[in-house]
DRENLOVO-69188 format. One record per residue: residue in one letter; x, y, z of N, C-alpha, C in turn. Coordinates in pm, whole numbers. Layout:
<nodes>
+------+--------+--------+--------+--------+--------+--------+--------+--------+--------+
: code :    n_u :    n_v :    n_w :   ca_u :   ca_v :   ca_w :    c_u :    c_v :    c_w :
+------+--------+--------+--------+--------+--------+--------+--------+--------+--------+
:    a :      X :      Y :      Z :      X :      Y :      Z :      X :      Y :      Z :
...
+------+--------+--------+--------+--------+--------+--------+--------+--------+--------+
</nodes>
This chain:
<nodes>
+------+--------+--------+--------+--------+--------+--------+--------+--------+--------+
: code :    n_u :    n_v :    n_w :   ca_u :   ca_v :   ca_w :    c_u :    c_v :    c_w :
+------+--------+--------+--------+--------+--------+--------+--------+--------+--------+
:    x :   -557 :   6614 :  -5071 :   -443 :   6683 :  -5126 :   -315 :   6616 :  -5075 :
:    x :   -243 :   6596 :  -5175 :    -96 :   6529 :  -5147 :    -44 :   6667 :  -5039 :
:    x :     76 :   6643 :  -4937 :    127 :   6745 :  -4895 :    236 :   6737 :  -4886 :
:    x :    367 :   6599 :  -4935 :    461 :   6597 :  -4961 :    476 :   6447 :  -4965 :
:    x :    609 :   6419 :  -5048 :    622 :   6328 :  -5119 :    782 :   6277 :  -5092 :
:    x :    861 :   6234 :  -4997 :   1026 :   6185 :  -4975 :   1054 :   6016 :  -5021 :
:    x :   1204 :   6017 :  -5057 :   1224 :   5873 :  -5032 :   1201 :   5856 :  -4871 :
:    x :   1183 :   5672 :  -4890 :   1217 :   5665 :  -4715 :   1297 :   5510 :  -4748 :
:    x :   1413 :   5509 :  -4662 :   1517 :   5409 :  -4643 :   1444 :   5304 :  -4580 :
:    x :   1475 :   5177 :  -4589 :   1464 :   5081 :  -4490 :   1601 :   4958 :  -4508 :
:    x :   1596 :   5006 :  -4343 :   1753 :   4895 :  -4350 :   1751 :   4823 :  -4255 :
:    x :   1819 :   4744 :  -4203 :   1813 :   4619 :  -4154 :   1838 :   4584 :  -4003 :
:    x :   1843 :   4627 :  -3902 :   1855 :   4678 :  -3799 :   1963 :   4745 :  -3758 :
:    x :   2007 :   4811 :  -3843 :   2116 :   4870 :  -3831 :   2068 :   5028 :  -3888 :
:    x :   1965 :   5062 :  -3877 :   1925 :   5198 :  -3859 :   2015 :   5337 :  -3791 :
:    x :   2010 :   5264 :  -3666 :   2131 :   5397 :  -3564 :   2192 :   5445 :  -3649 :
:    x :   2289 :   5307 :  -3694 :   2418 :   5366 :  -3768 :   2401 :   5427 :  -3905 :
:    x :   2281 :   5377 :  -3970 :   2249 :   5499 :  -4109 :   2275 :   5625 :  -4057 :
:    x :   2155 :   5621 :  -3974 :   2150 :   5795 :  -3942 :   2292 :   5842 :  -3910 :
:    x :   2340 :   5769 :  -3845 :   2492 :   5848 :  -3801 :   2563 :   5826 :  -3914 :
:    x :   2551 :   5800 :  -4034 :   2621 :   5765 :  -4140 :   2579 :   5896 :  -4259 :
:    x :   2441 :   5871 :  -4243 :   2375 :   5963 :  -4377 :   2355 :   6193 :  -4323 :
:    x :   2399 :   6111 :  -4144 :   2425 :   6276 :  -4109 :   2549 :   6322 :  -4114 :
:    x :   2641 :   6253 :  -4128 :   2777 :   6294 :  -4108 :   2844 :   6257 :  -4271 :
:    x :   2774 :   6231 :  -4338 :   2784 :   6209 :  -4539 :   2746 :   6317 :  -4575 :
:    x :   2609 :   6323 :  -4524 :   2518 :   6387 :  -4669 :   2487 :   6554 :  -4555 :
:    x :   2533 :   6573 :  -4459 :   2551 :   6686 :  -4379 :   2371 :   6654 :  -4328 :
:    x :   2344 :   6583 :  -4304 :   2217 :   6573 :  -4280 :   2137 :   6644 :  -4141 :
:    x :   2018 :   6655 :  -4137 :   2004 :   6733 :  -3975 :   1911 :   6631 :  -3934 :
:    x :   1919 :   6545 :  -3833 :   1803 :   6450 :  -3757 :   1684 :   6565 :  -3696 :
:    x :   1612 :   6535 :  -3730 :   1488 :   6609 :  -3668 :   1452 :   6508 :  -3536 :
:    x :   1411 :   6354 :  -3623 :   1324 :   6289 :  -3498 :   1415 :   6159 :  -3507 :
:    x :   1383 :   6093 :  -3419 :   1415 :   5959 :  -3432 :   1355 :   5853 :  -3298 :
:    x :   1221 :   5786 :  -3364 :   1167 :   5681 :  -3258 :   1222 :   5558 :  -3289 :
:    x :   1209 :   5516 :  -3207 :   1241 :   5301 :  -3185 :   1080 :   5274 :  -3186 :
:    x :   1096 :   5118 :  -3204 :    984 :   5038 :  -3232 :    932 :   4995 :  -3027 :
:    x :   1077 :   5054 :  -2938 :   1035 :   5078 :  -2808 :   1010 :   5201 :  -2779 :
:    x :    976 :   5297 :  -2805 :    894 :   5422 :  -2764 :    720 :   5394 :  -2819 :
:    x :    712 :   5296 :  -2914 :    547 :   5271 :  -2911 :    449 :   5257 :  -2819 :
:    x :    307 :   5279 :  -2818 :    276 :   5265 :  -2671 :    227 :   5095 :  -2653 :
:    x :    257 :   5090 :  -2496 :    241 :   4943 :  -2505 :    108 :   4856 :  -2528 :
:    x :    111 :   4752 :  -2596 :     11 :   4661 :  -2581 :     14 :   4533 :  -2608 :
:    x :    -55 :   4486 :  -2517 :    -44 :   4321 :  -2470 :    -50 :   4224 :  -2569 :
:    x :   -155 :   4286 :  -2676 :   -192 :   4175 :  -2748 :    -68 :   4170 :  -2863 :
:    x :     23 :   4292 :  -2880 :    142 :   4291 :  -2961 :    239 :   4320 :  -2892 :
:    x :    323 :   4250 :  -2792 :    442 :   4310 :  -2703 :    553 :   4306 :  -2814 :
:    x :    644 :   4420 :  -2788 :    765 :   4434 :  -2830 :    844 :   4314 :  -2801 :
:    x :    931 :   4285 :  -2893 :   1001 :   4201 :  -2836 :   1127 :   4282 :  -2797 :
:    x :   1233 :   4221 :  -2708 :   1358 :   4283 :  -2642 :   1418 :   4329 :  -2798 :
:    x :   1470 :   4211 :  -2882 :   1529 :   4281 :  -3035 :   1510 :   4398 :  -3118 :
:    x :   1365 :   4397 :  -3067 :   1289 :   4530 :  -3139 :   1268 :   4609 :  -3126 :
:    x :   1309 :   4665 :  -2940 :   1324 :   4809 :  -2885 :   1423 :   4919 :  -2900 :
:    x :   1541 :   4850 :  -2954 :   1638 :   4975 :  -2987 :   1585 :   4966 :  -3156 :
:    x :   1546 :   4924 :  -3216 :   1563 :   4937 :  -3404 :   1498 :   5039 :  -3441 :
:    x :   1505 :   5126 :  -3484 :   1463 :   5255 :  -3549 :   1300 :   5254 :  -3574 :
:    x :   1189 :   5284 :  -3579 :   1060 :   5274 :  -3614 :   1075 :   5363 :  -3741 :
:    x :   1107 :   5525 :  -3698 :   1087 :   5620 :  -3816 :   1179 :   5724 :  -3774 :
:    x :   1248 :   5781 :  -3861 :   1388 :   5873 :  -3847 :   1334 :   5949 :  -3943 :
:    x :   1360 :   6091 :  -3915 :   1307 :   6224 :  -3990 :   1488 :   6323 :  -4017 :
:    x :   1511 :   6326 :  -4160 :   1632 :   6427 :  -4154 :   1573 :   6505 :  -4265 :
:    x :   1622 :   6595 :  -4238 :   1666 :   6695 :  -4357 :   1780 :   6744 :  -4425 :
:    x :   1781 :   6733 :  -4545 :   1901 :   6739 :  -4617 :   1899 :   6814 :  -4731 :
:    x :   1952 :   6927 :  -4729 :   1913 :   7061 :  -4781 :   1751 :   7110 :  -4768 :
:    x :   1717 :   7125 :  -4866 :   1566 :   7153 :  -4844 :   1472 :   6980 :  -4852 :
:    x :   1519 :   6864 :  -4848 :   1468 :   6765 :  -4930 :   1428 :   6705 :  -4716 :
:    x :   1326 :   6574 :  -4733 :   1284 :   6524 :  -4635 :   1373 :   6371 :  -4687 :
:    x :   1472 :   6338 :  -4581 :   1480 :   6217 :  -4574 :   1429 :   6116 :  -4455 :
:    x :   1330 :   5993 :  -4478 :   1278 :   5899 :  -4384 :   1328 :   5786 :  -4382 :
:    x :   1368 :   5702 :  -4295 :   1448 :   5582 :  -4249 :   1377 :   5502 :  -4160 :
:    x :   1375 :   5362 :  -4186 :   1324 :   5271 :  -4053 :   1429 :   5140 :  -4068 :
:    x :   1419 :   5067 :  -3953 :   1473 :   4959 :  -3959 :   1310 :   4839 :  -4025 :
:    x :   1350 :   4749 :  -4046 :   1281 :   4595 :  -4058 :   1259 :   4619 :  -3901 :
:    x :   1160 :   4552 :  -3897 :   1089 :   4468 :  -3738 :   1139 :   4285 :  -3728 :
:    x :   1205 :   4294 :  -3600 :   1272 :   4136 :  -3702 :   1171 :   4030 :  -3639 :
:    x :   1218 :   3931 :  -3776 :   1155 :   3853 :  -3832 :   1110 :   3931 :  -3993 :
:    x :   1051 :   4054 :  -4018 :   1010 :   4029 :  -4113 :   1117 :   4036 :  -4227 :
:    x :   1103 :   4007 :  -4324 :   1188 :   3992 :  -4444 :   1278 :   4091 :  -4487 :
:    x :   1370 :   4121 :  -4501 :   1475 :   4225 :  -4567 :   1527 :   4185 :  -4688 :
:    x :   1473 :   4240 :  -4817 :   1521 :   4199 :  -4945 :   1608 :   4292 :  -5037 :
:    x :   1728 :   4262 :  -5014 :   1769 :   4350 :  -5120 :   1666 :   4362 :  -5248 :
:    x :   1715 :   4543 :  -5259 :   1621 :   4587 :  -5391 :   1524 :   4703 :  -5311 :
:    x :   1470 :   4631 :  -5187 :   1343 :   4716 :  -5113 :   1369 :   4820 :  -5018 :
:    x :   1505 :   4852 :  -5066 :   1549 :   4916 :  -4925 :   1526 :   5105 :  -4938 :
:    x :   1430 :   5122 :  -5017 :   1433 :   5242 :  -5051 :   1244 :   5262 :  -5119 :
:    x :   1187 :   5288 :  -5059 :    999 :   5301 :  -5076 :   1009 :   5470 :  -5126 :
:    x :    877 :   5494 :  -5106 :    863 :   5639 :  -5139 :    721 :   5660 :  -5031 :
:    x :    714 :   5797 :  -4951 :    618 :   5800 :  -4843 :    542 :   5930 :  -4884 :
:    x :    431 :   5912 :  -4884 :    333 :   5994 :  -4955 :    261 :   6060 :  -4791 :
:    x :    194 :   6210 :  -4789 :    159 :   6240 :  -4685 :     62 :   6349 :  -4741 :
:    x :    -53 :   6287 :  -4739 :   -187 :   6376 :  -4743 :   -248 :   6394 :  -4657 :
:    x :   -348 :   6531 :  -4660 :   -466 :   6548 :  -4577 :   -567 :   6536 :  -4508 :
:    x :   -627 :   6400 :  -4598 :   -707 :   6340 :  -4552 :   -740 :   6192 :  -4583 :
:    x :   -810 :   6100 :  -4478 :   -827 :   6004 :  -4524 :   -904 :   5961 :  -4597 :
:    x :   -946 :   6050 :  -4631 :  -1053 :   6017 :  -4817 :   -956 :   5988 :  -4913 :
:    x :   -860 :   6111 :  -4887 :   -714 :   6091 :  -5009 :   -656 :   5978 :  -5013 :
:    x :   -612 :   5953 :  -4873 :   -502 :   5847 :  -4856 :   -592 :   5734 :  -4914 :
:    x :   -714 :   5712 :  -4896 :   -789 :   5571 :  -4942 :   -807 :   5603 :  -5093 :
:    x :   -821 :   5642 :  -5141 :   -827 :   5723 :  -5290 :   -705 :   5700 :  -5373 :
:    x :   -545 :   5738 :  -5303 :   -436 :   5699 :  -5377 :   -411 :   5548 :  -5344 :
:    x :   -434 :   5522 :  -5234 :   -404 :   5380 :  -5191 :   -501 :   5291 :  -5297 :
:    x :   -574 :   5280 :  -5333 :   -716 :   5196 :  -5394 :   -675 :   5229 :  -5558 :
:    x :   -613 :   5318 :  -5591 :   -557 :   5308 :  -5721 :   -426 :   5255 :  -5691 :
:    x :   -333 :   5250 :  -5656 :   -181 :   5240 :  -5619 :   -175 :   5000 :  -5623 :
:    x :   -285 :   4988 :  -5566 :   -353 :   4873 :  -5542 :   -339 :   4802 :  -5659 :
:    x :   -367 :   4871 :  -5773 :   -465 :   4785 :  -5859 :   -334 :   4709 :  -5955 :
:    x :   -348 :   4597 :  -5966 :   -246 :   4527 :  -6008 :   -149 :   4518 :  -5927 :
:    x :   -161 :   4514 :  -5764 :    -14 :   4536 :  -5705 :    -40 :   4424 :  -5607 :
:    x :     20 :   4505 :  -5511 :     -6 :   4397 :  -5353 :    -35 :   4490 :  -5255 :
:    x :   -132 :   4445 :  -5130 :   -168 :   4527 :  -5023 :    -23 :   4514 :  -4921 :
:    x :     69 :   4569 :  -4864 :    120 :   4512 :  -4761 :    108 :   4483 :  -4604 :
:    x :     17 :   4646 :  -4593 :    -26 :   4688 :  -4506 :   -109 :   4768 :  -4542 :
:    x :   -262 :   4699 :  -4533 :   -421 :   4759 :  -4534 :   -402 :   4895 :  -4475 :
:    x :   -498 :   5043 :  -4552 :   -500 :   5138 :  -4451 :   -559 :   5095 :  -4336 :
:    x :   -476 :   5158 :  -4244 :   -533 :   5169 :  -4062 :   -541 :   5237 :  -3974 :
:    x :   -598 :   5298 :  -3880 :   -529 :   5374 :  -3793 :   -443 :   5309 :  -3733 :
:    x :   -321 :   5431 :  -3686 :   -179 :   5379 :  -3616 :   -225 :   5499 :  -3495 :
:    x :   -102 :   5459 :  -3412 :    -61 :   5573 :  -3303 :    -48 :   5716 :  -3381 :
:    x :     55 :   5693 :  -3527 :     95 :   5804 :  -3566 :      6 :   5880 :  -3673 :
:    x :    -97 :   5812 :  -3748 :   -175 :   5869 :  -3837 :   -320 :   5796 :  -3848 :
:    x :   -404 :   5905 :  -3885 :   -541 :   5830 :  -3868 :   -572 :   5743 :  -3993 :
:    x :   -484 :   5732 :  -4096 :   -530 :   5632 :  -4216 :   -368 :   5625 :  -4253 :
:    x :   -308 :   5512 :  -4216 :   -205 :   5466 :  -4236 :   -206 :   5318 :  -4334 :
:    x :    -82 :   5295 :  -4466 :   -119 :   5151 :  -4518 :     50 :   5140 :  -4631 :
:    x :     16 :   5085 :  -4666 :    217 :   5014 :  -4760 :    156 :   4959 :  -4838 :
:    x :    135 :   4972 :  -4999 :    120 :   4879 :  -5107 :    216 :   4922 :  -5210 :
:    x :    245 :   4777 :  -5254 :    382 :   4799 :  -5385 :    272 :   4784 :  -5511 :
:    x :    320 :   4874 :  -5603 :    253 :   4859 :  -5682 :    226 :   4771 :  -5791 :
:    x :    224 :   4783 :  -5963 :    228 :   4704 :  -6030 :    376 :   4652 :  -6092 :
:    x :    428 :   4781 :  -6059 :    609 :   4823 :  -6134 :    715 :   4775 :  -5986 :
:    x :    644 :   4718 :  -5843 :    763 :   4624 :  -5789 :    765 :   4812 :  -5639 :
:    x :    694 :   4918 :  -5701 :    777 :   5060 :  -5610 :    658 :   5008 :  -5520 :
:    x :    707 :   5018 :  -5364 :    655 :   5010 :  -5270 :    622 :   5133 :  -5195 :
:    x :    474 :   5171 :  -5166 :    470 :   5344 :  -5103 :    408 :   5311 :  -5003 :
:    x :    401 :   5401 :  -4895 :    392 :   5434 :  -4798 :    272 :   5537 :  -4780 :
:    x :    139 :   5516 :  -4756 :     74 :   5620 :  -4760 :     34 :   5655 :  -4579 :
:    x :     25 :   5812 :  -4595 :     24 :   5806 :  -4407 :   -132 :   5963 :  -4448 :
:    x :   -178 :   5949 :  -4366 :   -217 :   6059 :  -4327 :   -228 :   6172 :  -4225 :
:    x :   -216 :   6291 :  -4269 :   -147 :   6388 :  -4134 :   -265 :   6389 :  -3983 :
:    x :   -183 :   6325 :  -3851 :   -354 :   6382 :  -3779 :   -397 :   6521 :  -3779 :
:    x :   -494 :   6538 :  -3691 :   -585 :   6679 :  -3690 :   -451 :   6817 :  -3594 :
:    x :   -372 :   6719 :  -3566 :   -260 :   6854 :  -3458 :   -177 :   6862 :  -3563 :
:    x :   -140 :   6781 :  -3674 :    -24 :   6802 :  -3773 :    -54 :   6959 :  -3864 :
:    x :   -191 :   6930 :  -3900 :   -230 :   6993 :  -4035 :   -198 :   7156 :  -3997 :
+------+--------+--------+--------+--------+--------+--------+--------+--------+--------+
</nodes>
């Protein structure tokens, strides 16, 4: 079961200042906001120094609507056009592999589902039409 559906921003390491931009615009309320340095550590992928203040995932709310924000991880690519995905959040990872495996077809994988720190079937494929989604699944303390 789908359980909600937001845009999510991606901008260029200049995240902070969205949020302080899109809360003090759009009257927004920050719920969360991690860096790509609050991840937990590991050797075989160290953070680099550039990449500890940049936003990972920013949670606002803005009226009743969910807005999500990350910075780029640098090095990877920032293209105008992409700066705006859509993040899908279902129940289970039957679902998430289910929308992901259609979402696929004619598209590009960007990021295979996986487990992350933050969800047990996590993955990014753009589809055939260029829209890039975000599929996450809720863990077992979310639901």
């Amino acid at each position: 079961m789908i359980i909600n559906l937001h845009p999510y921003l991606v901008t260029n390491g200049n995240g902070q200042e969205a949020i302080k931009f899109y809360k003090e615009a759009l009257d927004a309320e920050v719920l969360e906001v991690k860096t790509f340095g609050d991840m937990p550590d590991d050797p075989e992928f160290p953070i680099p120094a550039e990449a500890k203040h940049r936003v990972m995932n920013a949670h606002m709310k803005v009226g009743g609507a969910d807005l999500m924000l990350s910075d780029t991880f640098p090095g990877q690519p920032y293209q105008i056009g992409s700066q705006v995905t859509i993040a899908v959040t279902v129940s289970s990872a039957e679902k998430a592999s289910e929308i992901f495996g259609k979402l696929q077809q004619g598209g590009r994988v960007n990021m295979p589902l996986q487990e992350t720190f933050w969800s047990p079937s996590y993955g990014q494929v753009t589809d055939k039409f260029g829209v890039t989604w975000q599929i996450s699944t809720l863990g077992p303390e979310k639901k």
